[in-house]
N, C-alpha and C positions, 0 to 999 in steps of 0.2 A: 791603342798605340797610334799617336795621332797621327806619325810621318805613313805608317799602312793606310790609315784613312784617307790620307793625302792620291794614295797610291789608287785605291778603289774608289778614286772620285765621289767619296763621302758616301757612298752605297753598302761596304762591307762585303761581307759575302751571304749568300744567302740563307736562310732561316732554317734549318736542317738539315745543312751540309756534313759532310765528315771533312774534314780536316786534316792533309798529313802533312807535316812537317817531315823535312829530311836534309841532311845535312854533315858536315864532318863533324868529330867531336869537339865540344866545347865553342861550339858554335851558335850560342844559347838556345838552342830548340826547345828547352821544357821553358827554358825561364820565357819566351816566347810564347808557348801553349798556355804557360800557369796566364798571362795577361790577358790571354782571348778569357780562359776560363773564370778568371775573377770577373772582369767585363759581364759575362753574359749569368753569374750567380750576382753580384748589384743588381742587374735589369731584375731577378726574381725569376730568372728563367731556370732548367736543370742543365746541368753540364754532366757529359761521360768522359774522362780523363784514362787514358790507356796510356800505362808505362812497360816497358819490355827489357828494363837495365835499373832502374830504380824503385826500391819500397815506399810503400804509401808515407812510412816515419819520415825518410830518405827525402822525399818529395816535401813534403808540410816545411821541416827544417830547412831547406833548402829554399824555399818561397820566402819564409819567413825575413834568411838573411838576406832578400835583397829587401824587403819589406814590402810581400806581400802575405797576410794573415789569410791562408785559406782556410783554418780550422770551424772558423765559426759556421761556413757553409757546407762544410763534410756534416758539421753535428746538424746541425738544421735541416738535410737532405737534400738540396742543392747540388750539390757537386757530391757524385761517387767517384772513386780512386780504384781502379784495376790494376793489379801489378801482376803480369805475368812474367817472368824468365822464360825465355826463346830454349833455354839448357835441359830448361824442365821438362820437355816433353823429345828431347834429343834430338 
């Protein structure tokens, strides 16, 4: 995201950080995360992706229509997809 890169004086963040995103809804926060996380499966790095409202399906399609293809890097081992529901465990 180049205007972020703008932001972190071309430094990023650093190499093993966690990452949390927060935000109102519909305030792109995944389609946000999906960009870090494609970004860092190009480099060939692994990505951990944790969702707590959307399925891994939910996610992939959702990527896709703004057009980003995460699939190739789910199958390849790159990027694993966590979807846990916050309901699930009451």
């Amino acid at each position: 995201i180049p205007e972020l890169d703008l932001c972190l004086e071309g430094k990023g963040y650093y190499e093993g950080s966690s990452i949390l995103l927060s935000g109102s809804s519909g305030s792109d926060k995944t389609t946000f995360a999906g960009a870090f996380a494609k970004n860092v499966c190009e480099n060939k790095l692994k990505c951990l992706f944790c969702s707590y409202e959307e399925s891994e399906t939910e996610i992939l399609r959702n990527f896709a229509s703004v057009g980003m293809d995460l699939h190739p890097f789910v199958k390849n081992g790159l990027l694993k997809i966590v979807c846990i529901r916050p309901t699930q465990y009451g």
